[in-house]
Backbone as JSON Lines, residues from 0, in Angstrom:
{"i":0,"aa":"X","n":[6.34,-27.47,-13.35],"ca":[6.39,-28.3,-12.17],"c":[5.0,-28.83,-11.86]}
{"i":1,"aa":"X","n":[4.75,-30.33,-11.77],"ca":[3.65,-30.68,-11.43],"c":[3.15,-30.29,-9.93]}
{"i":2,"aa":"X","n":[1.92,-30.08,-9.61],"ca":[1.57,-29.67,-8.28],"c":[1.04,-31.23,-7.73]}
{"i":3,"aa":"X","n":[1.68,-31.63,-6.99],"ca":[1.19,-33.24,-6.25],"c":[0.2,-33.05,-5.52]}
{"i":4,"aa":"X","n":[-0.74,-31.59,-4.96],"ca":[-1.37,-31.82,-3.82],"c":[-2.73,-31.95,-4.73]}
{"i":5,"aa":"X","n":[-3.89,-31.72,-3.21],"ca":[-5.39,-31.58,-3.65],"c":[-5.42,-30.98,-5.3]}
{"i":6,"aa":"X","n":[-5.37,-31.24,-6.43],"ca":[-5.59,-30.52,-7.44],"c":[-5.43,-29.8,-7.82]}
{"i":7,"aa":"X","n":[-4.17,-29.04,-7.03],"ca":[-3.44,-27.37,-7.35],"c":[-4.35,-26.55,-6.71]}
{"i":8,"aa":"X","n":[-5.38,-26.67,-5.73],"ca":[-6.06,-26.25,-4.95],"c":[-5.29,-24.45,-4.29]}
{"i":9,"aa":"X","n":[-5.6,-23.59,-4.29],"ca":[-4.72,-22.94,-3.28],"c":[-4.56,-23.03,-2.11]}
{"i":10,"aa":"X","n":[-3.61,-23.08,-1.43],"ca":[-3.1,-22.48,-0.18],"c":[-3.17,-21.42,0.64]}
{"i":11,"aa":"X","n":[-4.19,-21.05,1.23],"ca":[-4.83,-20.42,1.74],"c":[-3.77,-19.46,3.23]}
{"i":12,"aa":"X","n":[-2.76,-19.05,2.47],"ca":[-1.88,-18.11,3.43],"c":[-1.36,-17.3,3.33]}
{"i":13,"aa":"X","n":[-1.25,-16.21,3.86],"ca":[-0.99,-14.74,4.05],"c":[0.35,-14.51,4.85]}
{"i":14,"aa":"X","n":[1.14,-14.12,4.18],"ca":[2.65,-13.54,5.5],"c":[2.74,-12.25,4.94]}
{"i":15,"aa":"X","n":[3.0,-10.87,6.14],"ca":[3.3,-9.6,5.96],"c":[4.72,-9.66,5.7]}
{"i":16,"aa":"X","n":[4.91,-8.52,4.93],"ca":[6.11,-7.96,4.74],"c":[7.25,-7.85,5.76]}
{"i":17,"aa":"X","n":[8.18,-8.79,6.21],"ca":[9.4,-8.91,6.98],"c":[8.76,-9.83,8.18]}
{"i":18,"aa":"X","n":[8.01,-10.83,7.66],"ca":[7.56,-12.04,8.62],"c":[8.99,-12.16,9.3]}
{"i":19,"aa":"X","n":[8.37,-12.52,10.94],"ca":[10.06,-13.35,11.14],"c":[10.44,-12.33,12.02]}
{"i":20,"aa":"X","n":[10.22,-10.75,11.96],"ca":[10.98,-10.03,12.41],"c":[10.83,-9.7,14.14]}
{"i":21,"aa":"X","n":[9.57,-10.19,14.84],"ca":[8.72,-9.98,15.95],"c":[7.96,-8.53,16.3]}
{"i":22,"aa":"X","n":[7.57,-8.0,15.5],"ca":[7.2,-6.66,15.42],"c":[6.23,-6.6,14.97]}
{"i":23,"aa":"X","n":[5.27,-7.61,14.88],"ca":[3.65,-7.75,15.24],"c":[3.15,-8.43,15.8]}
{"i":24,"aa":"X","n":[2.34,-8.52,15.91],"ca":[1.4,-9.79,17.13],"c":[1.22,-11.22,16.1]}
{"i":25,"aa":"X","n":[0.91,-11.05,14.72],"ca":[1.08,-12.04,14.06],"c":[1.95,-11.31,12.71]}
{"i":26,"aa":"X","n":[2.44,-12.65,12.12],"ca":[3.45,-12.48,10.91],"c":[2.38,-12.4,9.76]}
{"i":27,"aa":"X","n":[0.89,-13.32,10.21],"ca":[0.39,-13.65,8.71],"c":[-0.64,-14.51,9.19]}
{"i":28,"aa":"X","n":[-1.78,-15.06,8.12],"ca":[-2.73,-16.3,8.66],"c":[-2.47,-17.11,7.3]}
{"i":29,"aa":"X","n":[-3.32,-18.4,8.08],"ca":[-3.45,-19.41,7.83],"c":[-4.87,-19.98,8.03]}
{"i":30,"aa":"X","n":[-5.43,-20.11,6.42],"ca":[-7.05,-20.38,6.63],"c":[-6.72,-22.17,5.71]}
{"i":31,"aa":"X","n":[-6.79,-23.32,6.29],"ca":[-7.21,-24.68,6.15],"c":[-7.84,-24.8,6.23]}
{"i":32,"aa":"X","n":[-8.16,-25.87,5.12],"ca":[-9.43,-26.47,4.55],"c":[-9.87,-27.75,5.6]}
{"i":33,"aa":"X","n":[-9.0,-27.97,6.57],"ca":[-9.39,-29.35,7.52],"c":[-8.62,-29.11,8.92]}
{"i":34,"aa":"X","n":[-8.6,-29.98,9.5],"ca":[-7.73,-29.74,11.07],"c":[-6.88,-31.25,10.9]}
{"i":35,"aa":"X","n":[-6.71,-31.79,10.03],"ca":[-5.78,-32.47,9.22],"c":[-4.62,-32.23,8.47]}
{"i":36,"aa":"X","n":[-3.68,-32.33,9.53],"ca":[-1.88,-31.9,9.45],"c":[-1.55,-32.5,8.26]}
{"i":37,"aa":"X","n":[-1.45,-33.96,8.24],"ca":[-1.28,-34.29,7.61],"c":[-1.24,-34.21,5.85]}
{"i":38,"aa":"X","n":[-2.74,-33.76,5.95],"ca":[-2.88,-33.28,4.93],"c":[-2.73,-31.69,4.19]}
{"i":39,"aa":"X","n":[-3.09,-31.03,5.3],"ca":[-3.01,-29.64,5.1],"c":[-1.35,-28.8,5.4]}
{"i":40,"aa":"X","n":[-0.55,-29.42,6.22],"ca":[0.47,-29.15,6.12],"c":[1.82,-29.35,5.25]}
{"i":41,"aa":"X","n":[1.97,-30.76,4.75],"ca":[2.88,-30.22,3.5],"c":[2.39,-29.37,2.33]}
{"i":42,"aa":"X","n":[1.56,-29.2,1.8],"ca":[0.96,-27.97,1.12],"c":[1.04,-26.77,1.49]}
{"i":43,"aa":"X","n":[1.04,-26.54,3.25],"ca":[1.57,-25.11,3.93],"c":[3.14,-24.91,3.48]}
{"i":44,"aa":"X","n":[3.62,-26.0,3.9],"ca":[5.03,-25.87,3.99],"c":[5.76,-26.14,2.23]}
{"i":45,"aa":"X","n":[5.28,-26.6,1.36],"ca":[5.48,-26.33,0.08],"c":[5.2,-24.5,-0.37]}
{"i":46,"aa":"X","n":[3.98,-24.33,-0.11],"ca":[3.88,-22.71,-0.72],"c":[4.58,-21.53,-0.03]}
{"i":47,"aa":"X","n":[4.84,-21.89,1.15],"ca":[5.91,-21.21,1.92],"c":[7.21,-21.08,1.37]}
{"i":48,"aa":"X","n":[7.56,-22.61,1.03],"ca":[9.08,-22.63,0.38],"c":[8.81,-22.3,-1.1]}
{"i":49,"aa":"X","n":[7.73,-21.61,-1.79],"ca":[7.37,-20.81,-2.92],"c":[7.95,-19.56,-2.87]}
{"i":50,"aa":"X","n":[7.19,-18.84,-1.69],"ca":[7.42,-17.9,-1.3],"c":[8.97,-17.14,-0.75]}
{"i":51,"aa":"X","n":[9.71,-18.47,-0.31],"ca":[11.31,-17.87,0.27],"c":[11.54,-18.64,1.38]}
{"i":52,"aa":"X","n":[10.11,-18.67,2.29],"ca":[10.4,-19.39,3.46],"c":[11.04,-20.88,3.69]}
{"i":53,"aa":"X","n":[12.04,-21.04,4.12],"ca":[11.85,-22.81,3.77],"c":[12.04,-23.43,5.66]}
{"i":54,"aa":"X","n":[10.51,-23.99,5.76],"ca":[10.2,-24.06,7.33],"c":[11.51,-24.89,7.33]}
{"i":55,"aa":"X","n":[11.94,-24.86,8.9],"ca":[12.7,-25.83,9.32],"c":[11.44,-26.67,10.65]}
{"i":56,"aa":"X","n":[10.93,-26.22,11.54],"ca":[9.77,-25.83,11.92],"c":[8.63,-25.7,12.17]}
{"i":57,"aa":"X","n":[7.78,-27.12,12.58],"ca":[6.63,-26.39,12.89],"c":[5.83,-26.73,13.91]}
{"i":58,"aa":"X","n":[5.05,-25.77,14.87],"ca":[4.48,-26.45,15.89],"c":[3.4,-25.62,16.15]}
{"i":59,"aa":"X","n":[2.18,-26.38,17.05],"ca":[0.62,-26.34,17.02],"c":[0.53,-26.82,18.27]}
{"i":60,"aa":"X","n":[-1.37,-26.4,18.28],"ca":[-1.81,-26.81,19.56],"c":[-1.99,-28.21,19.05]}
{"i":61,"aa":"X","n":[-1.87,-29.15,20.12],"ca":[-2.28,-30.54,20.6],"c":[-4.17,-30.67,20.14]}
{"i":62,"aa":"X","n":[-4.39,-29.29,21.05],"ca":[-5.7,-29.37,21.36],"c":[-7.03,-29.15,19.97]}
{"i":63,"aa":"X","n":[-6.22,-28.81,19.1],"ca":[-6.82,-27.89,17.79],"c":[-6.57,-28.78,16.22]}
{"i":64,"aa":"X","n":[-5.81,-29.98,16.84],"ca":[-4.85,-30.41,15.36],"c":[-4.79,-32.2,15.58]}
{"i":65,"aa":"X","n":[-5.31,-32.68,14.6],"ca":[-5.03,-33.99,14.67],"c":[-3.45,-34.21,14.46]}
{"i":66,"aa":"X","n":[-2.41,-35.18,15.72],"ca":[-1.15,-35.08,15.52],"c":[-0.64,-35.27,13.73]}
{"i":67,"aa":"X","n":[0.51,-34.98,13.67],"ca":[1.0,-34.95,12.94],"c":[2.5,-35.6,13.17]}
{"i":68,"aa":"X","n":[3.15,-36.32,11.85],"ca":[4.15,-37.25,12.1],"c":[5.46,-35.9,12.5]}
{"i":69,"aa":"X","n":[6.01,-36.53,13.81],"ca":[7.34,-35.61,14.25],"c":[8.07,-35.11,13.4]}
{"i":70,"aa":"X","n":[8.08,-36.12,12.15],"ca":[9.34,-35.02,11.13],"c":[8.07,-35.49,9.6]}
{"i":71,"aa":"X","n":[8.73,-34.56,9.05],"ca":[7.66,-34.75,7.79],"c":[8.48,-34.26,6.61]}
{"i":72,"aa":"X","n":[8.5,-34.99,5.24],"ca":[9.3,-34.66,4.06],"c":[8.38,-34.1,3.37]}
{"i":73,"aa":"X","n":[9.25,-33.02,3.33],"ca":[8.54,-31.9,1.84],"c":[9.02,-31.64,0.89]}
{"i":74,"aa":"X","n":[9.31,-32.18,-0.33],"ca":[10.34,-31.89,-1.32],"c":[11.7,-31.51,-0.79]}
{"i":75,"aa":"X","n":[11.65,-33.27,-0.79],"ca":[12.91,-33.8,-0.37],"c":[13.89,-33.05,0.56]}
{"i":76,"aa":"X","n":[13.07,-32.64,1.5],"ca":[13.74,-32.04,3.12],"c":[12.65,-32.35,4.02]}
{"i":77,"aa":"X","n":[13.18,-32.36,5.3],"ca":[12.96,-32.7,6.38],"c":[12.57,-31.02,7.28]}
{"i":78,"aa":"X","n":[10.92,-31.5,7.54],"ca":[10.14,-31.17,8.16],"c":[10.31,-30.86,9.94]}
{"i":79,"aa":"X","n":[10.23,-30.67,10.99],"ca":[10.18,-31.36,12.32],"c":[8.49,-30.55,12.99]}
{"i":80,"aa":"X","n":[7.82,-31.48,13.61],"ca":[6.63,-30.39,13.97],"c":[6.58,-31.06,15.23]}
{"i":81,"aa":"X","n":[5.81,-30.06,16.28],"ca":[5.33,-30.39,17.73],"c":[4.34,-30.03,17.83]}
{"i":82,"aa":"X","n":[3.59,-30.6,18.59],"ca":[2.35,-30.3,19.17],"c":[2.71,-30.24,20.7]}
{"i":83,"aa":"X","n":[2.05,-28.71,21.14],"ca":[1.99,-28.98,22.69],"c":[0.31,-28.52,23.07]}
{"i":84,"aa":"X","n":[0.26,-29.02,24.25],"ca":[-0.96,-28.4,25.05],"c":[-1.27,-27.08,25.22]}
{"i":85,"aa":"X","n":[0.18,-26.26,25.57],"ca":[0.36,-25.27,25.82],"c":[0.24,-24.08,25.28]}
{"i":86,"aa":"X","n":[0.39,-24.36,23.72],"ca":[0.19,-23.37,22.7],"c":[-1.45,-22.99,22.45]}
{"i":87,"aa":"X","n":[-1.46,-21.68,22.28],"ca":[-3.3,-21.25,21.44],"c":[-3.56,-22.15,20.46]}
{"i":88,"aa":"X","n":[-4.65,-22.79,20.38],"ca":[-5.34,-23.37,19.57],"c":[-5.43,-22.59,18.0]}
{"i":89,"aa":"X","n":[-5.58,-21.26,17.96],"ca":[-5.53,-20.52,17.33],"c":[-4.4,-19.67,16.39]}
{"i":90,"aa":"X","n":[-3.32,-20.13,16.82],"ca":[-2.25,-19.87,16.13],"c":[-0.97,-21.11,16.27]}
{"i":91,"aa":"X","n":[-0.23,-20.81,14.85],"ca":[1.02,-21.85,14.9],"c":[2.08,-21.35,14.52]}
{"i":92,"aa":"X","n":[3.04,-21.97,14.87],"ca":[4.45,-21.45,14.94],"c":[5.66,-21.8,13.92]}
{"i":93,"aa":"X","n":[6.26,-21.16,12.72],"ca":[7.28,-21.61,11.98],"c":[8.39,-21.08,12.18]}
{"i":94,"aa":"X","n":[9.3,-21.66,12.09],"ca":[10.92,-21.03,12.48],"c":[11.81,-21.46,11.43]}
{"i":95,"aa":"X","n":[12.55,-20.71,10.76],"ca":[13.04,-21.4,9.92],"c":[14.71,-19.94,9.69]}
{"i":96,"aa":"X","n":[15.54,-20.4,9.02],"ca":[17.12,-19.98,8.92],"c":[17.5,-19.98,10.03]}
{"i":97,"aa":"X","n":[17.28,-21.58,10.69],"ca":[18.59,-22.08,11.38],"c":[17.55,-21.81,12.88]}
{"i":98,"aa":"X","n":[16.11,-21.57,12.96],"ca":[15.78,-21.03,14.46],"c":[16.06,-19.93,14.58]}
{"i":99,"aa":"X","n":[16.52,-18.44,13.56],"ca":[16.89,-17.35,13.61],"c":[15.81,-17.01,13.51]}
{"i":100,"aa":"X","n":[14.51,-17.0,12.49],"ca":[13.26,-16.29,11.92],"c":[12.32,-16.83,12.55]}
{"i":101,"aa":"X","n":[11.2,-16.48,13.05],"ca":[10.22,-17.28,14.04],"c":[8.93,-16.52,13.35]}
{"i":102,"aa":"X","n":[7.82,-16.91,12.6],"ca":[6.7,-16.28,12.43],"c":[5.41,-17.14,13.24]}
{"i":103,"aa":"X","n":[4.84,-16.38,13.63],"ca":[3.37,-16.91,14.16],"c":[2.33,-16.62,13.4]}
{"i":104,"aa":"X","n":[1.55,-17.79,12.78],"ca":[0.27,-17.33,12.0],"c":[-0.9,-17.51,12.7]}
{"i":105,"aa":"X","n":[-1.66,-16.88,12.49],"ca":[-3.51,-16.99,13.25],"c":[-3.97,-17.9,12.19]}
{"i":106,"aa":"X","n":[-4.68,-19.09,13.12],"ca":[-4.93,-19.76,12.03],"c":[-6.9,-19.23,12.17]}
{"i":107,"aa":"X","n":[-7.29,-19.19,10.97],"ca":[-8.12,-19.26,10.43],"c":[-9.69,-20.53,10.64]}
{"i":108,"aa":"X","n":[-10.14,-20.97,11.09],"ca":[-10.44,-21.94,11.28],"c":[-11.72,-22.2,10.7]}
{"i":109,"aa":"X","n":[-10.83,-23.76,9.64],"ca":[-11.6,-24.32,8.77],"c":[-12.92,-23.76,8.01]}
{"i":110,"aa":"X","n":[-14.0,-23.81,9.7],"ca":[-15.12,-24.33,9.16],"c":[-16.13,-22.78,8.93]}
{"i":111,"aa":"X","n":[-14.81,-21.65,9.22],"ca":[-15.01,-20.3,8.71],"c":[-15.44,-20.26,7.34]}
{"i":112,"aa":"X","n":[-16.19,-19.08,7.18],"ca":[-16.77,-18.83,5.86],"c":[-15.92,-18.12,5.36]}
{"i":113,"aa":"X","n":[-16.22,-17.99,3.68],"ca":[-14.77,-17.86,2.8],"c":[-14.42,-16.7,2.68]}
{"i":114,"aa":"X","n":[-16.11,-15.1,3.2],"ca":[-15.1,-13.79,2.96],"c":[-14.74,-13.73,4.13]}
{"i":115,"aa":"X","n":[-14.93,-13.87,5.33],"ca":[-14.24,-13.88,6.73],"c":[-13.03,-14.31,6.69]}
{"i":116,"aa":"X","n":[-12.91,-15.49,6.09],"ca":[-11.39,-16.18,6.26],"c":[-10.72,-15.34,5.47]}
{"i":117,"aa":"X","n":[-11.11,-14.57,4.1],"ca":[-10.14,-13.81,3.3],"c":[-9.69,-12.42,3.98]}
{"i":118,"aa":"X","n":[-10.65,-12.11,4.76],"ca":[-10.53,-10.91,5.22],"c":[-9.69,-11.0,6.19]}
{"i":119,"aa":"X","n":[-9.62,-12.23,7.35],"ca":[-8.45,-11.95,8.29],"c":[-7.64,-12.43,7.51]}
{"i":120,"aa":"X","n":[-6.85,-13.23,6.63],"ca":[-5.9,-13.12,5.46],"c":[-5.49,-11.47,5.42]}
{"i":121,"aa":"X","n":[-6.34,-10.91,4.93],"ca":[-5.72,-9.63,4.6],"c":[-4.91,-9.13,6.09]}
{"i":122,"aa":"X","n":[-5.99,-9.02,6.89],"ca":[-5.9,-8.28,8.39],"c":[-4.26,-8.45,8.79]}
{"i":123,"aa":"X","n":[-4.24,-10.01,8.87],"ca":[-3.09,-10.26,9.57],"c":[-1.6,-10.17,8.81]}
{"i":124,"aa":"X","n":[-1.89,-9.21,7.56],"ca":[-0.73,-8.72,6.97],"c":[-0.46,-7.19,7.69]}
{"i":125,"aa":"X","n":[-1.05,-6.76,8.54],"ca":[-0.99,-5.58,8.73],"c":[0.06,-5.52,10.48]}
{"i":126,"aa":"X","n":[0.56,-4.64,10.27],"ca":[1.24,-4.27,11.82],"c":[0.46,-3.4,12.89]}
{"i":127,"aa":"X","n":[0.78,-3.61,14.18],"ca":[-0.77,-3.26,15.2],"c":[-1.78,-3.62,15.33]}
{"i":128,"aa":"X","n":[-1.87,-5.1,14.96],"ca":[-2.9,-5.72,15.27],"c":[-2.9,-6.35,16.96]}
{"i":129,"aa":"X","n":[-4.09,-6.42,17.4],"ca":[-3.98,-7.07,18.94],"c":[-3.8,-8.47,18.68]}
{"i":130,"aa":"X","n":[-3.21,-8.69,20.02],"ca":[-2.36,-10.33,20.4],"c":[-3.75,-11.15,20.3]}
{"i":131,"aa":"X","n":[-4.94,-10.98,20.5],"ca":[-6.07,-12.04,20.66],"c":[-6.88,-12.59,19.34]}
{"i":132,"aa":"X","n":[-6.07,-13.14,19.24],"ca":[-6.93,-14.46,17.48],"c":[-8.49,-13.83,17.27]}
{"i":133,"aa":"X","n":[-8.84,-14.12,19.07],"ca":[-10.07,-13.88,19.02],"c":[-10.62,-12.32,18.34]}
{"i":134,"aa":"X","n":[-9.87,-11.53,18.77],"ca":[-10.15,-10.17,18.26],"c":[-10.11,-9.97,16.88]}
{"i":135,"aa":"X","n":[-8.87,-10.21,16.28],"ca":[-8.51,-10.23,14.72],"c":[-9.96,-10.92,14.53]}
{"i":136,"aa":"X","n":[-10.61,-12.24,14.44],"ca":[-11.19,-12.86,13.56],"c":[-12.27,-12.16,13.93]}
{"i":137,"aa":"X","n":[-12.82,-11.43,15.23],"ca":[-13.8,-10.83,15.13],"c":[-13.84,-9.43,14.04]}
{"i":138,"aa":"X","n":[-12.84,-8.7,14.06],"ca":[-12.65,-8.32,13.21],"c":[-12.73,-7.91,11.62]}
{"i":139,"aa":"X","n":[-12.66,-9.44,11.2],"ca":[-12.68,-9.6,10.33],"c":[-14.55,-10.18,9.78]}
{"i":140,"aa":"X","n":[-14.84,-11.19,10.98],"ca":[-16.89,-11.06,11.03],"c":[-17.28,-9.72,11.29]}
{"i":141,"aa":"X","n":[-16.59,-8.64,11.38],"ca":[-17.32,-7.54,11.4],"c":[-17.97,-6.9,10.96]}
{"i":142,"aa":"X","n":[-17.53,-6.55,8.92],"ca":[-17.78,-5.87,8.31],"c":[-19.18,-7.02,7.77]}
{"i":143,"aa":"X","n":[-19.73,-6.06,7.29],"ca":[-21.2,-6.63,6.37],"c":[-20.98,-7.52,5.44]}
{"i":144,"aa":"X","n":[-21.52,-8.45,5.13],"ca":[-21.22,-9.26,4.03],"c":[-21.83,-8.29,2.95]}
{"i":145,"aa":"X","n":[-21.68,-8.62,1.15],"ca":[-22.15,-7.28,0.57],"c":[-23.17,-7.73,-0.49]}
{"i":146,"aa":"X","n":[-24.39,-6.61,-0.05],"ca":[-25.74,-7.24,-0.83],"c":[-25.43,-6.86,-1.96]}
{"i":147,"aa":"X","n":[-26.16,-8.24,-2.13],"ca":[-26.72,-8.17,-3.88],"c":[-28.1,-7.66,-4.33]}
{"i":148,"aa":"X","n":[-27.68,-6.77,-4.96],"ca":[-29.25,-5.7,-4.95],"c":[-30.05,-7.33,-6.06]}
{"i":149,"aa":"X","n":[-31.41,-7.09,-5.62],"ca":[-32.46,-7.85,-6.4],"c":[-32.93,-7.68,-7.56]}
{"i":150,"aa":"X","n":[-32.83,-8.97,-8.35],"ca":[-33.26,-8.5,-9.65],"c":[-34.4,-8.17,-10.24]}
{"i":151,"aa":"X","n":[-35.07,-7.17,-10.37],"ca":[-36.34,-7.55,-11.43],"c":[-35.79,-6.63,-12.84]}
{"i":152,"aa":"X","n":[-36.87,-7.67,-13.23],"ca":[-36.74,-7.44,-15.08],"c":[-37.65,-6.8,-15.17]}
{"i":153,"aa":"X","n":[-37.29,-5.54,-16.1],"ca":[-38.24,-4.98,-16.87],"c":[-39.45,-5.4,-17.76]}
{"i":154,"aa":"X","n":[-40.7,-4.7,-17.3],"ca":[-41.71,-5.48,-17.82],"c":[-42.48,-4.03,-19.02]}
């Protein structure tokens, strides 16, 4: 199967084991490469429907997301997304088998560095995490980045 997007680039998303079910504060993250729906979201919503998920679903902050077109085709199905004011900037919302499954991902944001963003990736596969984006991603800037001992050459 040819990959149509950025260059077969990955997709930068994480869902725990029984996403969907409401029995964590988040289902999973979401680390994008832009705040460009357009672009960054049928590629969400393609590797999702990799995975099993097939969004029916999707909605964001207003405040965090350049709009995005109301319905959007993703291999050859129909998309629907909202933007409200109302929602965290910090997380977005997919629903999918019919509005039965509802996951919330922390999104990751962009202009995060790449072991931080991997690390709340991991984080937000886990159950008992706190409701605040803010916390998880601190979280995840927590640990040390890891030195590289210095080289000298033997003389």
């Amino acid at each position: 199967m040819e990959n149509r997007f950025r260059g077969g680039i990955d997709v930068r998303v994480s869902l725990r084991d029984g996403a969907g079910d409401g029995n964590s504060a988040f289902d999973g993250a979401w680390f994008p490469r832009s705040r460009d729906l357009q672009v960054e979201l049928p590629e969400l919503i393609a590797e999702l429907d990799r995975r099993g998920v097939r969004v029916e679903r999707f909605t964001y902050s207003l405040e965090a997301w350049q709009p995005a077109e109301r319905k959007l085709v993703v291999a050859d199905r129909v998309v629907r997304t909202g933007g409200f004011r109302s929602m965290d900037p910090q997380v977005v919302c997919l629903t999918w088998n019919g509005g039965n499954a509802r996951a919330d991902l922390l999104v990751v944001p962009p202009e995060t560095d790449v072991l931080t963003g991997a690390r709340a990736l991991r984080l937000c596969t886990r159950r008992g995490l706190p409701r605040s984006p803010q916390m998880v991603l601190a979280a995840a800037r927590s640990t040390p980045l890891p030195q590289v001992p210095e080289y000298r050459r033997a003389v």
